[in-house]
C-alpha positions in Angstrom: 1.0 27.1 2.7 0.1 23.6 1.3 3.0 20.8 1.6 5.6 21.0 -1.6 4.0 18.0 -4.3 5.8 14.6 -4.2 5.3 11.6 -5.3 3.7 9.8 -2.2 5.3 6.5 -3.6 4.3 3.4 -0.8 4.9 -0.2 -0.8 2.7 -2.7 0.8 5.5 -5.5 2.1 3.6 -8.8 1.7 4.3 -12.5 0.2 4.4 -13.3 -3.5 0.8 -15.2 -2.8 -0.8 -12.6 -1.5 -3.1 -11.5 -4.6 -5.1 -14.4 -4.4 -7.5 -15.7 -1.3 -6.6 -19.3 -1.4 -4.1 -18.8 1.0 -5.6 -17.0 3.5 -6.5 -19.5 6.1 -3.6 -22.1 5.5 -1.6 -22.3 9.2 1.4 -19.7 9.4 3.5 -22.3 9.5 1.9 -23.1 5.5 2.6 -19.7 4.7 5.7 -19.2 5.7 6.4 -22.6 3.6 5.1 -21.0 0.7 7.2 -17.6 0.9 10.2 -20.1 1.1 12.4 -17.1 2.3 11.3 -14.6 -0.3 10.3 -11.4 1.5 13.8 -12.1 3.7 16.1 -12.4 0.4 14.5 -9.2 -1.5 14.3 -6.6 1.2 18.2 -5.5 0.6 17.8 -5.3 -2.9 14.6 -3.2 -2.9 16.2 -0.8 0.0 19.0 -0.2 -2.3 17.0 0.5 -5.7 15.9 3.8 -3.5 18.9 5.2 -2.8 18.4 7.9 -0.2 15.0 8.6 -1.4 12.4 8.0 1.4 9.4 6.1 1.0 6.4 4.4 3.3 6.5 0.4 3.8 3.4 -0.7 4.8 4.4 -4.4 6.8 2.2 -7.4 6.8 3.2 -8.1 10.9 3.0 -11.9 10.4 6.5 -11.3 8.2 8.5 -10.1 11.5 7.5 -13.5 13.1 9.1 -15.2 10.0 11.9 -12.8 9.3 12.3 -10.3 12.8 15.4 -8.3 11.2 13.2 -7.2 8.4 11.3 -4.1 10.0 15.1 -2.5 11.4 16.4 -3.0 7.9 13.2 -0.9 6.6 13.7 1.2 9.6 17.2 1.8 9.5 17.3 2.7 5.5 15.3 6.2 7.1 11.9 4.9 5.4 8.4 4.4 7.5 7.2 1.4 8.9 2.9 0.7 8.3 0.5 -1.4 9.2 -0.7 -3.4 6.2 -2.2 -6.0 8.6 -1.4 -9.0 10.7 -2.4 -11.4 8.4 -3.2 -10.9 5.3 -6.9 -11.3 4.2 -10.2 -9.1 3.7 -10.4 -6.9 6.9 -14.2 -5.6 6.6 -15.5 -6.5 10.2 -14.9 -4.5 12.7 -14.4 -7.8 14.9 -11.2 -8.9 12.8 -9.9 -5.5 11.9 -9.6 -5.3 16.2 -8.0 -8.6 16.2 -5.7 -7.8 13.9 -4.6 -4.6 15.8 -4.2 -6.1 19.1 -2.0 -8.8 17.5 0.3 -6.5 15.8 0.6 -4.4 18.9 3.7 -5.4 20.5 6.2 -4.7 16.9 4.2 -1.4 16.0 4.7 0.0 19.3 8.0 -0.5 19.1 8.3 0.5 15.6 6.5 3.8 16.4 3.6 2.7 13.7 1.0 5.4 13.2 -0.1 4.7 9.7 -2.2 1.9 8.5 -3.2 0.5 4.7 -5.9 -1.9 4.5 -5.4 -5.4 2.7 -6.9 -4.5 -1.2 -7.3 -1.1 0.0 -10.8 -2.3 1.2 -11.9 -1.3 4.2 -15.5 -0.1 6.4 -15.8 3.6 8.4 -16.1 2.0 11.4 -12.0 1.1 11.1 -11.2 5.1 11.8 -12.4 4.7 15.6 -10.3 1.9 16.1 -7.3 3.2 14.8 -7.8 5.9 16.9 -8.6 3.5 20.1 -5.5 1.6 19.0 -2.9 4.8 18.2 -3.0 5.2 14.8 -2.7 8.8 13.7 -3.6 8.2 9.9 -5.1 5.9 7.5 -4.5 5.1 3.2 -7.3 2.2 3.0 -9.8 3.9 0.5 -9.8 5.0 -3.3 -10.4 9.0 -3.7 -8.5 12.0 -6.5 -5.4 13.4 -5.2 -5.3 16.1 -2.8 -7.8 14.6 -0.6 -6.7 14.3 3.1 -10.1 13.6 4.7 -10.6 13.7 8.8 -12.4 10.9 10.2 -12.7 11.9 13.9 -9.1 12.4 14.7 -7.4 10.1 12.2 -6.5 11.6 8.7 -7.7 9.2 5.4 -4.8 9.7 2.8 -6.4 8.0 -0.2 -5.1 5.8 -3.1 -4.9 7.7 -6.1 -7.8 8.2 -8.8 -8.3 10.4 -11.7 -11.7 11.8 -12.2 -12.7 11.6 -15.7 -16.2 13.0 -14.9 -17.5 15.1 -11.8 -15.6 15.0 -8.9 -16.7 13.0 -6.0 -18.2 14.7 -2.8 -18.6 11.7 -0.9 -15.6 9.8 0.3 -17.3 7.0 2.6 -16.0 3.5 3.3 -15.4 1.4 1.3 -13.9 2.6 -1.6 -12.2 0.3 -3.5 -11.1 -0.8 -6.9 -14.2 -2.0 -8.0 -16.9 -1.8 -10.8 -18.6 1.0 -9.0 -16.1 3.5 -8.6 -14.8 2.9 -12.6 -18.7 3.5 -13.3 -18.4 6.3 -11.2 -15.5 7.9 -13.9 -12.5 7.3 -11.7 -9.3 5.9 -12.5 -7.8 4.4 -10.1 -3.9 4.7 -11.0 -2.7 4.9 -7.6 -3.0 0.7 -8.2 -0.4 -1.4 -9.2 -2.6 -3.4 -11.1 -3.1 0.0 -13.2 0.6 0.3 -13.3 1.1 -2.9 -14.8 -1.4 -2.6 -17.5 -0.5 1.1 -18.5 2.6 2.3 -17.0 2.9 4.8 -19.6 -0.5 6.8 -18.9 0.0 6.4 -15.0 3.8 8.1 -15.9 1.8 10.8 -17.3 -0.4 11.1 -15.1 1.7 11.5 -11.9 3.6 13.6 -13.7 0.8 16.0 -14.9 -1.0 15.8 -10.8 2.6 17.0 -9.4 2.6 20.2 -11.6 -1.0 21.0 -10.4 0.2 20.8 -6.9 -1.0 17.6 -6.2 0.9 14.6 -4.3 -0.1 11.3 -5.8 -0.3 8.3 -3.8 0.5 5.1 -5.6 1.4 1.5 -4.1 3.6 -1.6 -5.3 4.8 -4.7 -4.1 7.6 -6.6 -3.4 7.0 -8.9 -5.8 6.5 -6.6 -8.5 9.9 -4.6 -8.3 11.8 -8.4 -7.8 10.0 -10.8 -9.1 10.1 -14.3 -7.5 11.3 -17.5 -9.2 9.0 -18.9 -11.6 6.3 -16.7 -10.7 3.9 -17.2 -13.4 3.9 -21.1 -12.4 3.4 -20.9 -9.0 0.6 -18.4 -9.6 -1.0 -20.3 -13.2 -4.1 -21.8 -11.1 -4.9 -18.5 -9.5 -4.5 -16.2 -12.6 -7.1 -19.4 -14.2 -9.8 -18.8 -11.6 -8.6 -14.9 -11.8 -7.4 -13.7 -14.5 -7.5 -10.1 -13.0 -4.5 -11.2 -10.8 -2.3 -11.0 -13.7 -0.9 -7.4 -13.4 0.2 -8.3 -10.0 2.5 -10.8 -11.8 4.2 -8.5 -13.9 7.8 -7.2 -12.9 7.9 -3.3 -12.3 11.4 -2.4 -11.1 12.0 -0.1 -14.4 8.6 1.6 -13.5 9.8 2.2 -10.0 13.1 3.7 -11.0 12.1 5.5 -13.4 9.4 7.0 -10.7 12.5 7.7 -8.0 14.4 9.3 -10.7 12.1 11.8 -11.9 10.2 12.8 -9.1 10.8 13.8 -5.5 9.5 11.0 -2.8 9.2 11.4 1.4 7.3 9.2 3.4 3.4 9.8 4.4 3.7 10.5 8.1 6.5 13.3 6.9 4.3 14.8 4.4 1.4 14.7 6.9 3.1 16.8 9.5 4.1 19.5 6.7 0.7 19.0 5.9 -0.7 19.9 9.7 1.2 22.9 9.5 0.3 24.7 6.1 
């Protein structure tokens, strides 16, 4: 018997600048300037607009240096704590994706981490023996149609949701991100926030139309988009200039959310993939 559908609803905890690539390799020290407290002063809020209902945070590791409460607030409010990274940038060598593991290694053992979700959900096949060398049990770094949980060796690939609008995909190979490709391919990747932003009403729909096939959706947002931060827009203007695609990030999705928790039933990924490894 297949795992009851939910909304597998997941929130990727990084700063307000994270969208953009200009920031990458500024010192932490830069960074943590430039999130001027904001992932420390939102986390209660967002924990409270859930409200019982459980959901999977997936933690950039360079915020618990900043702010070390933040990961037993997460924890403590019954969600699941994830590996989004250590710092966040493109992880697509197998050389940084290791560095970033063994530097995240002392919080996610003691956060019991086992699920990981590559920066931009972009990520190569030779991340699943890693996570396996490093203890990961599961992954959500690729693009694929609901009701796809794909085994790479021993660690299971949850995708980000698409919607098929021609054939269905047979292949589900690293990468697969948001990209021209895969949109030429027929999929529509509404498991994006970006997608979420731009047409919350047809993602609405379409989450709502997967859960009565028997499908559990997996979407993502950010902090940033369910509070947004002060004068957002400004502080972001010269990135949206040199990419305008960054815009959706921008936009403020809290009514999206609730209206997400209130109308359909949530749990966190690990506890849906242990229902899952039973059916």
């Amino acid at each position: 018997m297949n795992p009851s559908p939910r909304l597998l609803l997941t929130i990727d905890y990084e700063s307000w600048f994270s969208p953009s690539r200009r920031y990458d390799l500024l010192p932490p020290e830069k960074r943590f300037a430039l999130d001027d407290n904001f992932c420390n002063q939102v986390i209660d809020p967002i924990l409270e607009i859930f409200d019982g209902k459980k959901v999977s945070f997936y933690l950039v590791g360079e915020l618990i240096d900043w702010y070390p409460d933040l990961p037993q607030k997460i924890a403590n409010a019954g969600h699941e704590i994830g590996l989004h990274c250590q710092i966040h940038r493109p992880l697509t060598s197998e050389v940084e994706i290791e560095k970033d593991f063994k530097a995240s290694a002392e919080w996610r053992k003691k956060y019991n981490v086992q699920g990981y979700r590559a920066p931009m959900i972009n990520t190569i096949e030779a991340v699943y023996p890693l996570l396996e060398k490093y203890n990961f049990t599961y992954s959500s770094s690729i693009y694929a149609p609901s009701g796809n949980v794909l085994q790479k060796g021993k660690i299971q690939e949850v995708p980000v949701s698409t919607l098929p609008l021609l054939s269905k995909p047979k292949h589900f190979h690293a990468p697969r991100k948001m990209d021209i490709p895969l949109v030429i391919r027929g999929e529509f990747p509404y498991g994006s926030s970006m997608m979420s932003g731009l047409f919350r009403k047809i993602v609405f729909n379409i989450i709502e139309k997967e859960l009565k096939a028997g499908m559990s959706p997996v979407i993502f947002l950010h902090p940033y988009e369910i509070i947004s931060p002060e004068n957002f827009i400004k502080k972001f203007a010269v990135d949206m200039l040199h990419n305008p695609l960054l815009y959706p990030f921008t936009l403020n999705k809290s009514a999206f959310l609730k209206d997400l928790l209130k109308n359909f039933p949530t749990s966190t990924m690990k506890d849906y993939l242990n229902e899952h490894s039973k059916s």
